[in-house]
C-alpha positions in Angstrom: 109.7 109.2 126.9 113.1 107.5 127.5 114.0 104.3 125.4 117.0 101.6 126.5 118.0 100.7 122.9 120.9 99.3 124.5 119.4 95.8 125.3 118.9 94.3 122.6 123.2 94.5 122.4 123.9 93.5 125.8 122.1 90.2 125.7 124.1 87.4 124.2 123.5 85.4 121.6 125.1 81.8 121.0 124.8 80.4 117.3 124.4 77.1 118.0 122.8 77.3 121.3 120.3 80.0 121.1 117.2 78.7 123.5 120.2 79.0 126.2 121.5 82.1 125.2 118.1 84.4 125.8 118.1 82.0 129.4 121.7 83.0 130.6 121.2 86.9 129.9 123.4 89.4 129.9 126.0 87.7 131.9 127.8 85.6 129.6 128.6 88.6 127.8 129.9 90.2 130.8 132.4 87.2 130.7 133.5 86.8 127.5 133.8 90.5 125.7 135.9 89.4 122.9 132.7 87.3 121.6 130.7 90.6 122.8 133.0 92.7 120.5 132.3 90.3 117.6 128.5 89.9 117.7 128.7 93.9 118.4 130.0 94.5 114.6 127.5 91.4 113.5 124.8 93.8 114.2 126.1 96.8 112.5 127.0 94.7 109.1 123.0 93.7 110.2 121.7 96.8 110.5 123.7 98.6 107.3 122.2 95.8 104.9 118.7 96.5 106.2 119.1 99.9 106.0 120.5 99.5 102.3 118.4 97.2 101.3 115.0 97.5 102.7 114.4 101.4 104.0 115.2 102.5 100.1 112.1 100.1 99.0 109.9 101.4 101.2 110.4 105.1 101.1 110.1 104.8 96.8 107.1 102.6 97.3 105.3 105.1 100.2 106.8 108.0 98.2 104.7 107.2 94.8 101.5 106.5 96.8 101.8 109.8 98.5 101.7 111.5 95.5 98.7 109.2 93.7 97.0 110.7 96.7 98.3 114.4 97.0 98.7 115.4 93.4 95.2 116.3 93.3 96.5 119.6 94.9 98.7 120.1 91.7 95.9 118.8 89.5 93.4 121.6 90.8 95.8 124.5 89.7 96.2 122.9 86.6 92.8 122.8 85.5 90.9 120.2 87.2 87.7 121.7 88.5 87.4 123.1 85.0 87.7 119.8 82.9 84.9 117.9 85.7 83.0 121.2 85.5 82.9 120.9 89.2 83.2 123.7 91.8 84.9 124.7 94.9 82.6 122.9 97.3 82.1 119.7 94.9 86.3 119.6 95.1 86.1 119.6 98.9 83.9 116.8 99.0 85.7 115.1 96.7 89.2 115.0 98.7 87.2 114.4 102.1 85.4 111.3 101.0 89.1 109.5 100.4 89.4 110.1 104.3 86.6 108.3 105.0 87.1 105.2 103.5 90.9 105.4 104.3 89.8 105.4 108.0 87.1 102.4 107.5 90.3 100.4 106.0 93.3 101.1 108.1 92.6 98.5 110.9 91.7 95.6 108.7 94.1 96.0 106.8 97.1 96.0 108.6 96.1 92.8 110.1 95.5 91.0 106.8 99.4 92.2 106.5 101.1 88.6 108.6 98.1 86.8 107.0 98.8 87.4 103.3 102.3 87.9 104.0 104.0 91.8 104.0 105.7 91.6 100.5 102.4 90.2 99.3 100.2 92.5 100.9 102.4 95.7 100.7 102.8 95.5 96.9 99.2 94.6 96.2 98.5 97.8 98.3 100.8 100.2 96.0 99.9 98.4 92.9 95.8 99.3 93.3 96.9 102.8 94.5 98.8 102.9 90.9 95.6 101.6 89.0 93.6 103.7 90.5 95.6 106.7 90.2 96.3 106.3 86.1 92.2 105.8 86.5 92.1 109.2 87.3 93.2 110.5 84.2 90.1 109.6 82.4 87.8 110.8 84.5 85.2 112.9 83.1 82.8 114.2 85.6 82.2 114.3 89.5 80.6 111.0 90.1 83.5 109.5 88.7 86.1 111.4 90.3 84.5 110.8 93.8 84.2 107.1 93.1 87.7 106.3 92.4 88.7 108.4 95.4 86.6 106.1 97.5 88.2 103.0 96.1 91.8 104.5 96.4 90.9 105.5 100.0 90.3 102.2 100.9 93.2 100.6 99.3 96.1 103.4 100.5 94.2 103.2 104.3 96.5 100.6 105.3 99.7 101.4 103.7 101.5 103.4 106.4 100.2 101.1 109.7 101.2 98.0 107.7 105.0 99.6 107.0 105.7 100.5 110.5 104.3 97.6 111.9 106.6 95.6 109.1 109.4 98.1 110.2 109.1 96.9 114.1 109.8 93.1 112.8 113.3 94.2 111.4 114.4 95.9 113.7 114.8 96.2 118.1 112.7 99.0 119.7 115.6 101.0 120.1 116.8 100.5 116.8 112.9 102.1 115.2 112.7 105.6 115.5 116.0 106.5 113.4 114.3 104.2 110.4 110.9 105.4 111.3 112.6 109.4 110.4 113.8 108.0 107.2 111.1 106.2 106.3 108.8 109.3 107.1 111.3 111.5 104.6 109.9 109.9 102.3 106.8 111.8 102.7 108.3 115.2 102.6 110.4 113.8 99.4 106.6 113.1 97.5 105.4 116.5 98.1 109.1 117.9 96.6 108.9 115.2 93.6 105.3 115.4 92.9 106.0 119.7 92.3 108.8 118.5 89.9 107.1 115.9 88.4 103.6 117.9 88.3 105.7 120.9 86.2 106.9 118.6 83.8 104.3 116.6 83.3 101.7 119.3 82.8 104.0 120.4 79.9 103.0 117.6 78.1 100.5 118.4 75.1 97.0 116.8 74.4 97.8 113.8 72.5 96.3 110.0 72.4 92.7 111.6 73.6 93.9 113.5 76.7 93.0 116.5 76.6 94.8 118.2 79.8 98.3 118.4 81.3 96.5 117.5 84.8 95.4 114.3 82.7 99.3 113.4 82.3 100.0 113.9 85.7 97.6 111.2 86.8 98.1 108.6 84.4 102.4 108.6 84.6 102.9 108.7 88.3 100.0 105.9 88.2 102.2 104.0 85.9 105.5 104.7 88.0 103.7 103.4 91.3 102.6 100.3 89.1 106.2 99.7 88.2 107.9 100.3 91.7 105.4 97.5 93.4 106.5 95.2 91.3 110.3 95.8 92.4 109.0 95.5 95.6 107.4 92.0 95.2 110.5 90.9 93.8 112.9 92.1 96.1 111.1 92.6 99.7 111.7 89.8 102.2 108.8 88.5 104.6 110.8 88.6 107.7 114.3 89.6 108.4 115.5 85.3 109.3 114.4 85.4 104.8 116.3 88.4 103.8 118.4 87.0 101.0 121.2 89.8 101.3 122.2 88.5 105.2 124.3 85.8 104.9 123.1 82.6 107.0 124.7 83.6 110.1 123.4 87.1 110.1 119.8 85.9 109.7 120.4 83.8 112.4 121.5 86.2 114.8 119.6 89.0 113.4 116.4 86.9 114.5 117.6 86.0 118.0 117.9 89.5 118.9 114.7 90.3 117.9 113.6 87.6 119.9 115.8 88.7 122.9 114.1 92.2 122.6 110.5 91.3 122.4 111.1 88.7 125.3 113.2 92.1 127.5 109.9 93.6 126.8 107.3 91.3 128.0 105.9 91.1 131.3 107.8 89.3 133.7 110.8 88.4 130.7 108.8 85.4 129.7 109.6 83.3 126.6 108.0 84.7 123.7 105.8 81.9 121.6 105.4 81.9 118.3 102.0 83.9 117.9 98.7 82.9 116.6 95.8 85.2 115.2 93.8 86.4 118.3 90.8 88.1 118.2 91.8 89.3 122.2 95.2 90.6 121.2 93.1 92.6 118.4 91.0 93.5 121.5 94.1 94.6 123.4 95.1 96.8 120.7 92.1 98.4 119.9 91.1 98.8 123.8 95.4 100.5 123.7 94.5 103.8 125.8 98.2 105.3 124.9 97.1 104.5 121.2 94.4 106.5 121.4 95.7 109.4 123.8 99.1 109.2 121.1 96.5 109.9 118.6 94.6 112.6 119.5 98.3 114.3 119.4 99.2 112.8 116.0 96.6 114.3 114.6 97.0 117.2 115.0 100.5 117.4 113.2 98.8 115.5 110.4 96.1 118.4 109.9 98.6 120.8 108.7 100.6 118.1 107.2 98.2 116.9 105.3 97.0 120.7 104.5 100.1 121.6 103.1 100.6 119.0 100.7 96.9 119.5 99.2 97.3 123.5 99.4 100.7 124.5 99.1 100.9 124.6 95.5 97.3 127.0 95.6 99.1 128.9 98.8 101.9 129.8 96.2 99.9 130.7 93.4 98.7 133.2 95.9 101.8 134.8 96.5 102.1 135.6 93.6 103.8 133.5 91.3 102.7 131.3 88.2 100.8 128.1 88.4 104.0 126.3 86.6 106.3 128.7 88.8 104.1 127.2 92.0 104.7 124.1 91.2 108.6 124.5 91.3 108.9 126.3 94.6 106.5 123.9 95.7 109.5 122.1 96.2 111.8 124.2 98.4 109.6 124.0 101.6 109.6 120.1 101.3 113.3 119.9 100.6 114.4 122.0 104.0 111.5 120.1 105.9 113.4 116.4 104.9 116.6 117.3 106.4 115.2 119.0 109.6 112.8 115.5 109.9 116.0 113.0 109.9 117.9 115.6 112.1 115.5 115.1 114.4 115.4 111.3 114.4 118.7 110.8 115.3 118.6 112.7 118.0 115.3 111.4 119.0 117.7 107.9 119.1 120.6 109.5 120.2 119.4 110.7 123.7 116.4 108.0 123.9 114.0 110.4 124.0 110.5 110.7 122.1 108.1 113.2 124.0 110.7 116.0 124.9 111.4 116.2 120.9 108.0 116.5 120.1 107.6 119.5 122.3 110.8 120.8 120.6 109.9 120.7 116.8 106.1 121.7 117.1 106.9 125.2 118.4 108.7 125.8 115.2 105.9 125.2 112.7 103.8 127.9 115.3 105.8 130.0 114.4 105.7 130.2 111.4 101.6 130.1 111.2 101.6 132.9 113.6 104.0 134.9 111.4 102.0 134.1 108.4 98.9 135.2 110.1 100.4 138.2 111.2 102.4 139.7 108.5 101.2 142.4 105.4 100.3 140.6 102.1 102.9 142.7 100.8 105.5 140.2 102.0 105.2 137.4 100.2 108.8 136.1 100.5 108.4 136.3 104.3 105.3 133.7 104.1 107.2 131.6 101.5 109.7 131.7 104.6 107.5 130.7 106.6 106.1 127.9 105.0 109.4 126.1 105.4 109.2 126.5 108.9 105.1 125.3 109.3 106.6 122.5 107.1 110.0 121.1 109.4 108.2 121.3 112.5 104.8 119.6 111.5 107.4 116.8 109.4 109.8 116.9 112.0 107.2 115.9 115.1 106.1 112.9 113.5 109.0 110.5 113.1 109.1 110.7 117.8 105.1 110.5 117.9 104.9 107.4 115.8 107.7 105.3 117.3 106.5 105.7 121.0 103.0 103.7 120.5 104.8 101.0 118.5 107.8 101.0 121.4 105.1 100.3 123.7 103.5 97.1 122.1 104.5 93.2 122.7 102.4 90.8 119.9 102.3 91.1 116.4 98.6 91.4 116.4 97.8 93.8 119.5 101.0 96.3 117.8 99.0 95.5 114.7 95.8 97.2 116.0 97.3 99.5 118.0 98.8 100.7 115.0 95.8 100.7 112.9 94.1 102.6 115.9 96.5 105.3 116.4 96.9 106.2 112.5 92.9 105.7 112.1 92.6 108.8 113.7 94.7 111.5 111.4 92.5 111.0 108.2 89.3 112.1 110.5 91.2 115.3 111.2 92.3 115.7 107.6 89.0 115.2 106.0 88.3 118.3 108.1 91.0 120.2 106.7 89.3 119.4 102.9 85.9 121.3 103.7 87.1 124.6 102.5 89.4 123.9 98.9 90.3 127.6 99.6 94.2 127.8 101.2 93.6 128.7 104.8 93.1 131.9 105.8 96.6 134.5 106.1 98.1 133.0 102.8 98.2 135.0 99.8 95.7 137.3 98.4 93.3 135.3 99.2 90.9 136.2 101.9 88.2 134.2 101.9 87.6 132.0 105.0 89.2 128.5 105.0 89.9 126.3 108.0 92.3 127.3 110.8 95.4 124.9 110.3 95.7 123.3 114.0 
């Protein structure tokens, strides 16, 4: 899929007369390139303080959710089954339920986001996930444990749709996919942090009536999640015309050419109104036949995703190493997988193209399930290896695959749905993945039968 980024610099924008300037086009730039030159540097001084100031909120603030939600995987090697007095299948059922309610919230929750406002909303999101997660910690048997994954499911569900969907209000279509990379490093940077964290955290001695290092794990990265939304409140702006660090002529023009964009994008370059809640443009979104058809292809990078940030910790062990030495080259395939993921998005913006990178990057995360599949047990630095490979190209895929449905949507409300659609989709596909809480088969030692990563 090709992308013109360029348009939203090649129309003009007069400060004073801004009505007129979407009207005349690109014309008056054609006519005047001095004036061209100087709003030309008024969006990069734009786009660096967004960048700076916004993208580093976001990434902590998806960064400590992630691992609320993934550091089960470090918790299970650590002793959890043992201290719930729960087994294998009780554990699967356990991380699949989360999925569930995850999917049940995504939708309506991303279009609560304009309502309640994004700072609002965004931080009240990451501030149950951090409740719930230091919950965790003093759970004491299944019921518990599966309850609190429920709740977390439901608040955590609309986290990711509501950032990107706040992401495509800050910035022009072309401008998305290069933030949308970053943003998504952030999930690769959770799975590295919550290793490092997890190791030495678990080091941490029964004291003040917990009894387990998997205990500390739960209740501190709780408590830093906690603390982070509360930055966020503070410091996250609503819309990019209230961003606080862009003086008042960069807001201006920083909204004009977001309202130049949207109106380059509508059908017919009609004015774009200011936009009401409509239960039709929910309707569009839902009824969004590329959302779903981008789905069906999202998912599948989010199966193994997913699968290695709940297994690779076990997948190590396996190999042969420690659970506290797991837990440190845990980190490694993470690490390799967030510089190949932002390679990849600016090249995705470089040469406008989504689709073509997609069919680029998945190839190399086959490979490297076909050579763990394929190799003697023997081998185990080969599969390590490997795993850095499954990890870049399932990582690097998604940043391309995300940006093209949201590219393709005009309204607040049908992007919103559309949004919620296409990421509703994933968690189905994960909760598959959480059946067997066995590593999949062709890791390690371990033989028994898990699910086929896709």
């Amino acid at each position: 899929m090709t992308l013109n980024d360029e348009k939203s610099d090649a129309h003009p924008v007069a400060e004073k007369h801004v009505e007129d300037a979407i009207v005349v086009g690109t014309s008056q730039l054609e006519v005047d390139p001095e004036d061209a030159g100087r709003k030309k540097a008024l969006t990069r001084k734009i786009l660096w303080k967004t960048d700076l100031r916004i993208l580093p909120l976001l990434i902590i603030l998806y960064l400590c959710c992630w691992i609320d939600r993934a550091n089960v995987g470090n918790a299970k090697i650590l002793g959890l089954p043992e201290s719930l007095h729960i087994n294998s299948h009780q554990y699967g059922i356990a991380l699949a339920v989360f999925y569930v309610f995850y999917i049940i919230s995504e939708v309506p929750s991303v279009l609560l986001l304009k309502i309640v406002t994004p700072r609002r909303w965004l931080a009240a999101l990451g501030i149950a996930c951090g409740i719930l997660g230091m919950c965790l910690a003093f759970v004491q048997n299944l019921a518990g444990f599966i309850v609190l994954r429920i709740i977390l499911g439901l608040f955590e569900g609309g986290l990711l749709p509501g950032i990107v969907v706040y992401l495509s209000g800050l910035y022009t279509r072309g401008e998305l996919a290069l933030r949308i990379g970053i943003f998504y490093t952030s999930a690769t940077l959770a799975g590295a942090f919550s290793g490092l964290l997890a190791r030495g955290l678990s080091a941490i001695r029964p004291r003040g009536g917990i009894d387990a290092g998997w205990r500390w794990i739960m209740l501190i990265e709780g408590l830093l999640t906690m603390v982070v939304c509360v930055v966020v409140v503070t410091l996250l702006p609503n819309t990019i015309s209230a961003a606080r660090f862009l003086t008042p002529e960069e807001r201006e023009y920083a909204a004009t050419r977001l309202h130049v964009d949207a109106t380059a994008h509508v059908e017919g370059g009609r004015e774009v109104e200011a936009e009401k809640f409509s239960w039709s443009e929910v309707r569009r979104g839902l009824l969004n036949l590329q959302a779903w058809l981008a789905a069906l292809t999202y998912i599948t990078m989010l199966s193994g995703i997913y699968s290695i940030s709940i297994f690779l910790p076990s997948i190590i062990k396996g190999l042969g190493y420690t659970a506290n030495s797991a837990q440190l080259w845990s980190v490694i395939p993470y690490a390799v997988a967030t510089v190949f993921t932002i390679a990849v998005a600016v090249l995705s913006d470089r040469y406008q193209l989504r689709g073509p990178f997609m069919l680029i990057t998945l190839p190399v995360a086959i490979v490297g399930y076909a050579v763990i599949a394929n190799v003697d047990d023997s081998k185990v630095h080969v599969k390590f290896a490997m795993t850095c490979l499954i990890a870049s190209g399932l990582y690097g895929s998604a940043p391309p695959c995300i940006v093209w449905v949201t590219n393709n949507c005009s309204g607040h409300y049908k992007r919103a749905a559309s949004s919620g659609t296409y990421t509703t989709l994933h968690p189905h596909m994960d909760k598959t993945r959480t059946r067997s809480s066995k590593p999949p088969r062709g890791f390690g030692s371990d033989k028994e039968r898990g699910d086929d990563i896709c």
